[in-house]
N, C-alpha and C positions, 0 to 999 in steps of 0.2 A: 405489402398490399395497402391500398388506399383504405383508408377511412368510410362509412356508407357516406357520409356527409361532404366528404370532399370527391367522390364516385359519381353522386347524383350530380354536383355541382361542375364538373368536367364533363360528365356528358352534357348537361348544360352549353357548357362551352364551346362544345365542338360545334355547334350551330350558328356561329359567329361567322361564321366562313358561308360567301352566297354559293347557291346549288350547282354553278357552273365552274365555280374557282378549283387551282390546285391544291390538295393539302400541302402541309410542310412533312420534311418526312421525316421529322422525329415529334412526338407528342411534348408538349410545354412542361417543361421545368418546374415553372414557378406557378404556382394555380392562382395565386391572387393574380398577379398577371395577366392571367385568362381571365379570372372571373371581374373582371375591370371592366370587359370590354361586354360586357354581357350588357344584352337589350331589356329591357321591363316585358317584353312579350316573350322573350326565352324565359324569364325569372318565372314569370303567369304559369308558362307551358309545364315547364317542370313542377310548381306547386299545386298543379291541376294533376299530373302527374301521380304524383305521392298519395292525392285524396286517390284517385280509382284506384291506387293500386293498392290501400288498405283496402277499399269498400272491396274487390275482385276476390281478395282474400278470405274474406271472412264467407264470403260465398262458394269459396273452391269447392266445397264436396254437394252443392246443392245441385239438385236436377230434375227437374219437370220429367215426373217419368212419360207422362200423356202426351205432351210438346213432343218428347223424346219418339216416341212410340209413331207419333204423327209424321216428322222425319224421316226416320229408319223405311215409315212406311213409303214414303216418295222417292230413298235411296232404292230400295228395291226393285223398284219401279223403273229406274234411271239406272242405276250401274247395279247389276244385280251381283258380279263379281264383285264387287267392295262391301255389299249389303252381307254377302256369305262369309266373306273376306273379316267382317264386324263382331260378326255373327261367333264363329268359331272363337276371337279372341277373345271375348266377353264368357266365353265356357273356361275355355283353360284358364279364367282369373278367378275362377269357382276355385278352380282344382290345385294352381300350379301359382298364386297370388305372392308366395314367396320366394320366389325366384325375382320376383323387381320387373318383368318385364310388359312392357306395357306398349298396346298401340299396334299399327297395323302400316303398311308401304306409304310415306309422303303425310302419315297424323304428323298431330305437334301436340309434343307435351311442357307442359305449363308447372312450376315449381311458382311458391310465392313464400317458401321459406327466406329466413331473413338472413341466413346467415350465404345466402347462392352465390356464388363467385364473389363476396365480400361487400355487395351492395343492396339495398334494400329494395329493387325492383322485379325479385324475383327471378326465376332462369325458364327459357323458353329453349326447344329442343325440335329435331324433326326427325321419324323415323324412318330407315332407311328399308331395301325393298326386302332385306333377309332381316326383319324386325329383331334380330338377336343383338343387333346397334341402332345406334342412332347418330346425328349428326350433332354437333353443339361446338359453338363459339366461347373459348374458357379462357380467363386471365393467366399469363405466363405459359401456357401453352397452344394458344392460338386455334382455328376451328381442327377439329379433330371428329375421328370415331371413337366412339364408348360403348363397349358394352352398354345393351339395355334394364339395367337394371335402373332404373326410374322411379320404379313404386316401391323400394327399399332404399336407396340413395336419399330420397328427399320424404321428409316429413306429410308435408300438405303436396298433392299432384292431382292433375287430371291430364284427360288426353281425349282429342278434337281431330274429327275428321271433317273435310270442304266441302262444304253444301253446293254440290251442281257440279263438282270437278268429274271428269274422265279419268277413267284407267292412265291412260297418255299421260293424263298433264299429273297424275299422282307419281308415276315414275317419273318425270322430266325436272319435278319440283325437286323430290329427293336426290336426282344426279345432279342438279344446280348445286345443292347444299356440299355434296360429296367432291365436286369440282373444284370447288374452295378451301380443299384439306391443304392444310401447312399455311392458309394464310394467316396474317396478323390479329392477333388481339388488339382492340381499342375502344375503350368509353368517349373518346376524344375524336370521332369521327361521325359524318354522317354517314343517316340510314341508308343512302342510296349508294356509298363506295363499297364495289367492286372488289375492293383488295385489301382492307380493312375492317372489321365486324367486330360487333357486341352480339349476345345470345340474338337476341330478340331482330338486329337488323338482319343475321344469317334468314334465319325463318321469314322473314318477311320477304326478303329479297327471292328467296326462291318461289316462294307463290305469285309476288310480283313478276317472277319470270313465266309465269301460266296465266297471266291477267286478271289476278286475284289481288288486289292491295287490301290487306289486314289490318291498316291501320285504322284504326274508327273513328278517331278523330282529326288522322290526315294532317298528323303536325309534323314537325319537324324532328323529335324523338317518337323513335316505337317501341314499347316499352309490351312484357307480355301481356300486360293488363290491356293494351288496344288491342292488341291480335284475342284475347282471351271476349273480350264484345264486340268483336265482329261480328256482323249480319250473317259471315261466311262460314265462321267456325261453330261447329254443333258439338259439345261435350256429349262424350256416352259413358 
C-alpha cells in the first residue's frame, strides 16, 4: 500500500488528465513521473485539501442540536418517511450503538480516521436500502458491500442525510453506488469516471446521479471533507 503522502500526491495526479480525455488503463508506475506533470493549481487544490480536512476532523462529533432540530423539523415536513425513517435509527443507537451500525437508505458516512484505506483524507461511505450494509470504494478490493458496522469499524464517524432529496432519488443514489460493485479501485482517477472510484468519488457520483453535486468546493478532487460541508448534507 501507498504511503499517505504519496496517496494524496497521486490523487493529485490524476487531475492532470482534461475532463473529456481517455484514461490510460493501468495507473503510473513511477509517481515522480506523475507528480512532474502536476499544475501549481492541482498542488493549491490538494494543500487546500489537507487544511479542511483536518479542520472537518476535529469537528466530526460536533452538532448544532437547535440547527439540527430546525432540519429534522423541515424533513418532516417534506419526506415524512425518511423523517420516521431518522427517527427510529437514532433510537436503536440508544439501545443497539454497538453493533457499528449506522445510518439509514442512500445516508453517507463519513470516517476521518487517519489510518482509512491508507491515506489521510478520510473514508466516505453510502448506505444502502437494507441499512445492515453499505456501499464503499476500498483499495485492493475495489467498490464492494460491507457489512454496516461503521460506528465500530472506525474511530471518529458520523452519518448525513440530503437536505431536500425524495424517497426516489434516496433509493436511485444508493442503486447507483450498488451498480458499481466489482468496479476498480483508484486514487489516480477522476471524480467523474464511471468505472474507476476512490471512497469519496463513489458517493459523490451517486448523488450527482440525483442532481446533488456534494462537492463544496467544486474542484477537481472530492474528498469527504467537501461532501462532509456541503450545503446538502445535514449530520444527525
Amino acid at each position: 500500500m501507498l504511503s499517505k503522502k504519496a496517496l494524496s500526491l497521486a490523487l493529485a495526479g490524476s487531475l492532470v488528465f482534461p475532463v473529456g480525455s481517455a484514461f490510460a488503463s493501468e495507473e503510473p508506475t513511477n509517481l515522480n513521473e506523475q507528480i512532474s506533470q502536476y499544475s501549481p493549481e492541482l498542488k493549491k487544490e490538494l494543500q487546500q485539501a489537507e487544511i479542511d480536512t483536518k479542520t472537518a476532523a476535529q469537528k466530526v462529533n460536533e452538532i448544532n442540536q437547535e440547527e439540527l432540530n430546525k432540519e429534522l423539523e423541515e424533513l418532516k415536513s417534506n419526506n415524512p418517511e425518511k423523517y420516521q425513517a431518522i427517527i427510529k435509527e437514532k433510537e436503536k443507537q440508544k439501545f443497539a450503538a454497538s453493533s457499528g451500525k449506522m445510518g439509514t437508505k442512500g445516508d453517507i458516512l463519513i470516517s476521518y480516521d487517519n489510518k482509512t484505506a491508507g491515506w489521510n483524507h478520510g473514508h466516505a461511505a453510502i448506505v444502502l436500502e437494507d441499512n445492515n450494509y453499505y456501499m464503499e470504494a476500498w483499495p485492493d478490493r475495489g467498490v464492494r458491500v460491507h457489512d454496516n458496522d461503521f460506528g465500530t469499524r472506525f474511530n471518529s464517524k458520523k452519518k448525513q442525510y440530503i437536505k431536500g432529496a425524495s424517497n426516489n432519488q434516496y433509493k436511485s443514489a444508493q442503486n447507483y453506488a450498488y451498480s458499481k460493485k466489482g468496479s476498480k479501485y483508484s486514487v489516480l482517477t477522476r471524480k467523474d469516471n464511471p468505472y474507476q472510484f476512490y471512497c469519496s468519488s463513489l458517493v459523490w457520483q451517486a448523488w450527482k446521479s440525483q442532481g446533488y453535486d456534494l462537492d463544496s468546493n467544486g474542484g477537481g478532487i472530492v474528498t469527504p471533507a467537501d461532501i462532509d460541508n456541503s450545503s446538502y448534507t445535514i449530520t444527525y
